[in-house]
C-alpha positions as CSV (number, residue, x, y, z in Angstrom):
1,X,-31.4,80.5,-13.1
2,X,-31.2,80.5,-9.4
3,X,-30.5,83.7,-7.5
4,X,-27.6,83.2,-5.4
5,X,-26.3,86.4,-2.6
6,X,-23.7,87.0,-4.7
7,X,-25.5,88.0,-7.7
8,X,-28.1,89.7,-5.8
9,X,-25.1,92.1,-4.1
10,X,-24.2,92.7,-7.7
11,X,-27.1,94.3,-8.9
12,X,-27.6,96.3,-5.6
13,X,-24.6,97.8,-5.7
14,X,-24.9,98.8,-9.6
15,X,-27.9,100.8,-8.0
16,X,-26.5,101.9,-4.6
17,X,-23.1,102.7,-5.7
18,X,-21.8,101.4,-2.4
19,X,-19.7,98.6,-2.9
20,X,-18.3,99.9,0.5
21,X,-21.8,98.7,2.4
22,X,-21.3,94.6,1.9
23,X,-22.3,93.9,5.1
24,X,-24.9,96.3,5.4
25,X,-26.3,95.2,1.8
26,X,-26.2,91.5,2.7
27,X,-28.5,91.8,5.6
28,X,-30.6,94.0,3.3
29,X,-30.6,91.3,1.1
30,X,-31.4,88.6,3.7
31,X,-34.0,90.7,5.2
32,X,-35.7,91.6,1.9
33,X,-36.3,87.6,0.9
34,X,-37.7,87.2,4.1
35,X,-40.1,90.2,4.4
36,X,-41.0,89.2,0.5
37,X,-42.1,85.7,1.9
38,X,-43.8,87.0,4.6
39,X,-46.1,89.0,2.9
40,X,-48.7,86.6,2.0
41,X,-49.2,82.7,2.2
42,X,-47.9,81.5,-0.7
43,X,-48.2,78.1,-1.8
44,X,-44.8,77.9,-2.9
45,X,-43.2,78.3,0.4
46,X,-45.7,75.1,1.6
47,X,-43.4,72.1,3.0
48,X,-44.7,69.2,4.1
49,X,-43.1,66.6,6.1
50,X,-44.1,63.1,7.7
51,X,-42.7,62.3,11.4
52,X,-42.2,59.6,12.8
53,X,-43.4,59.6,16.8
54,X,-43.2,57.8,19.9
55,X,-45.2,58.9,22.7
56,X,-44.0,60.0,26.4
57,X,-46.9,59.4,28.5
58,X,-50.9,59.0,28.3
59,X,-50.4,59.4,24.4
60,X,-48.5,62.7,24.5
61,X,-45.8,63.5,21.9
62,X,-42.8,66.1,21.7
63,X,-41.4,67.2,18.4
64,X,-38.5,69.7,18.1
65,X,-39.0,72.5,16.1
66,X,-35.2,73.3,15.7
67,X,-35.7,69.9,13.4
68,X,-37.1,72.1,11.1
69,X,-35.2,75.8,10.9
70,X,-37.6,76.9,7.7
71,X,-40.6,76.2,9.9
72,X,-42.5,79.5,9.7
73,X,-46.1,78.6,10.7
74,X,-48.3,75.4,10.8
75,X,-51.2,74.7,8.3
76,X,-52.0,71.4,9.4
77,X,-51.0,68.3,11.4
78,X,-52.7,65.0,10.8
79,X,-52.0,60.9,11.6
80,X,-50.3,59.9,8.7
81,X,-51.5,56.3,7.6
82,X,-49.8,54.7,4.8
83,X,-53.4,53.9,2.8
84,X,-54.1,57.8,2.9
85,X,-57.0,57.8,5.1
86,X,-56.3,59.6,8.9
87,X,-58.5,59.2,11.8
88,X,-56.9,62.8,13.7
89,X,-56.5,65.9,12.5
90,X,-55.0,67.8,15.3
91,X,-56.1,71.5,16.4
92,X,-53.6,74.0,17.2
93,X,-54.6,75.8,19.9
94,X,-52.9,78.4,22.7
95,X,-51.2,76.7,26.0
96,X,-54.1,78.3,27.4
97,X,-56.8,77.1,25.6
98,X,-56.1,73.0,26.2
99,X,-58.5,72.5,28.9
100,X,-62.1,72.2,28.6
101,X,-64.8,73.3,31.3
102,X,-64.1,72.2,34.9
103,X,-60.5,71.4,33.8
104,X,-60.8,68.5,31.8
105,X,-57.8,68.3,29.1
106,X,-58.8,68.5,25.2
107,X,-57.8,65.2,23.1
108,X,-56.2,66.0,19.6
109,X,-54.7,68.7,19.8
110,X,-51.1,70.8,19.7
111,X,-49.2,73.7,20.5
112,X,-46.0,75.2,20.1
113,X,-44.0,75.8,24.0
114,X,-40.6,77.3,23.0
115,X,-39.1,75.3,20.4
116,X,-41.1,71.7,21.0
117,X,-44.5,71.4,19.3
118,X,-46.7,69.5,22.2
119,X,-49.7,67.4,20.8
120,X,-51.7,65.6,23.1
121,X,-53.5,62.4,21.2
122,X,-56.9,60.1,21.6
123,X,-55.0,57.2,20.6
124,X,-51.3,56.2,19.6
125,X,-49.6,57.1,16.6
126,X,-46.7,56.5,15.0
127,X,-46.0,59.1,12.3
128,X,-47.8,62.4,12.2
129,X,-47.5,64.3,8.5
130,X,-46.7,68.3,9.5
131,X,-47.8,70.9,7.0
132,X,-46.5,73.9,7.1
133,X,-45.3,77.6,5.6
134,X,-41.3,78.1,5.7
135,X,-39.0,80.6,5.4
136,X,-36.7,80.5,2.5
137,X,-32.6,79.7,3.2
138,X,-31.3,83.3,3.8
139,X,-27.7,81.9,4.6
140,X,-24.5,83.2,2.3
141,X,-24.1,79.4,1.1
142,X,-27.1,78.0,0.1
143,X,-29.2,80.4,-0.4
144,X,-32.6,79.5,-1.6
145,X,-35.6,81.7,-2.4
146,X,-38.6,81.1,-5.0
147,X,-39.2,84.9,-5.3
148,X,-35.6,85.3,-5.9
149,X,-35.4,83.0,-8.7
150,X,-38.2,84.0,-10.1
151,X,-38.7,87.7,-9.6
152,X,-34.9,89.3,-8.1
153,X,-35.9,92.8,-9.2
154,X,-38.1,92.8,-6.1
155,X,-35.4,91.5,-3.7
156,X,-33.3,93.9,-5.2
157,X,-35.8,97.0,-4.7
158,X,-36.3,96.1,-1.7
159,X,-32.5,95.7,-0.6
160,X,-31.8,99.2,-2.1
161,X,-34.6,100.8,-0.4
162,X,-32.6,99.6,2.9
163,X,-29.6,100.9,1.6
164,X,-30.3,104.1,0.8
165,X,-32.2,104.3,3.9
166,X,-29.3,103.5,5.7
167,X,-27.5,106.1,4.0
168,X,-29.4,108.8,4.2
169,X,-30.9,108.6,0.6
170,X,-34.7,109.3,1.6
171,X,-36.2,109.9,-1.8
172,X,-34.2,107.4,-3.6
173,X,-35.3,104.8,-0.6
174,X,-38.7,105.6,-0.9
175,X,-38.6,105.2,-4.6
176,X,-37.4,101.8,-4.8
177,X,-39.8,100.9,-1.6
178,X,-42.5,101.7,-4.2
179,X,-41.1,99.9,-6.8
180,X,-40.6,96.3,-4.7
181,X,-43.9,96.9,-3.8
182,X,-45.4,96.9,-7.5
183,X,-43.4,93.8,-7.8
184,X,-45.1,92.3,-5.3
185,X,-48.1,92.8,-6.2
186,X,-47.4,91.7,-9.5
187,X,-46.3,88.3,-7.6
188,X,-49.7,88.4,-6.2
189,X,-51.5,88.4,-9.4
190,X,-49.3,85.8,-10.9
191,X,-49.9,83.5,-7.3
């Protein structure tokens, strides 16, 4: 069954008690999923995506990251060639880092400059397939989360633990801190 907000703010406030903390519980809640995903690479939260490209000069590309609002961090970006086979496999590397000795400019390459992933190309392409980790949908409608689905005692642990922390509950907080992390590691093994 898929975990929804809703039902996750139930069981969190069967623990808490506090029925009068929805907002602060909410956030909790949000905050939990996403410091759950975080805490390894898991395979689960792997997207990949194919793009379609145009160049704007001397085989330079621009994507916009806001396209992609799960986007947590790249894996890989690669040509993408309908037979399978790709002839670039594209580095990421620091703004810093795209020049070479005596200020010659690196081929095949990208990095991320605000919210535009810049790649710089030998040759032209047309669609580039984008690999990478994302967040799960934290929003009240829509709400999406593997590790919710699958495991919610850990999300709700770990949403209690802020709670009672909030609160004022130290020992209680600590407790369930403890307890979302036996869950993950549990998640680990399972990985």
């Amino acid at each position: 069954m898929a975990a929804t907000i809703a039902s996750l703010l139930t069981d969190v406030y069967e623990i808490t008690k506090r029925p009068d903390k929805s907002s602060l519980t909410t956030l909790a809640i949000k905050h939990a999923t996403l410091k759950t995903h975080r805490f390894a690479d898991f395979s689960r939260d792997i997207l990949r995506q194919v793009v379609a490209v145009s160049p704007d000069s001397d085989f330079r590309y621009t994507i916009d990251l806001t396209a992609y609002p799960q986007f947590r961090r790249f894996i890989s970006l690669v040509e993408f060639q309908a037979s399978g086979v790709s002839s670039i496999d594209f580095e990421f590397l620091k703004s810093e880092n795209i020049f070479r000795d005596y200020r010659v400019e690196k081929q095949d390459y990208a990095y991320i400059l605000g919210t535009d992933l810049i790649l710089r190309a030998s040759k032209a392409v047309t669609s580039l397939e984008l690999t990478y980790y994302a967040h799960p949908i934290v929003t009240d409608v829509g709400y999406s989360s593997w590790i919710a689905d699958s495991y919610p005692d850990i999300i709700v642990a770990a949403a209690v633990a802020e709670v009672f922390d909030a609160v004022g509950k130290d020992a209680e907080a600590k407790r369930f801190r403890v307890i979302a992390l036996q869950g993950i590691q549990d998640l680990l093994k399972d990985e």
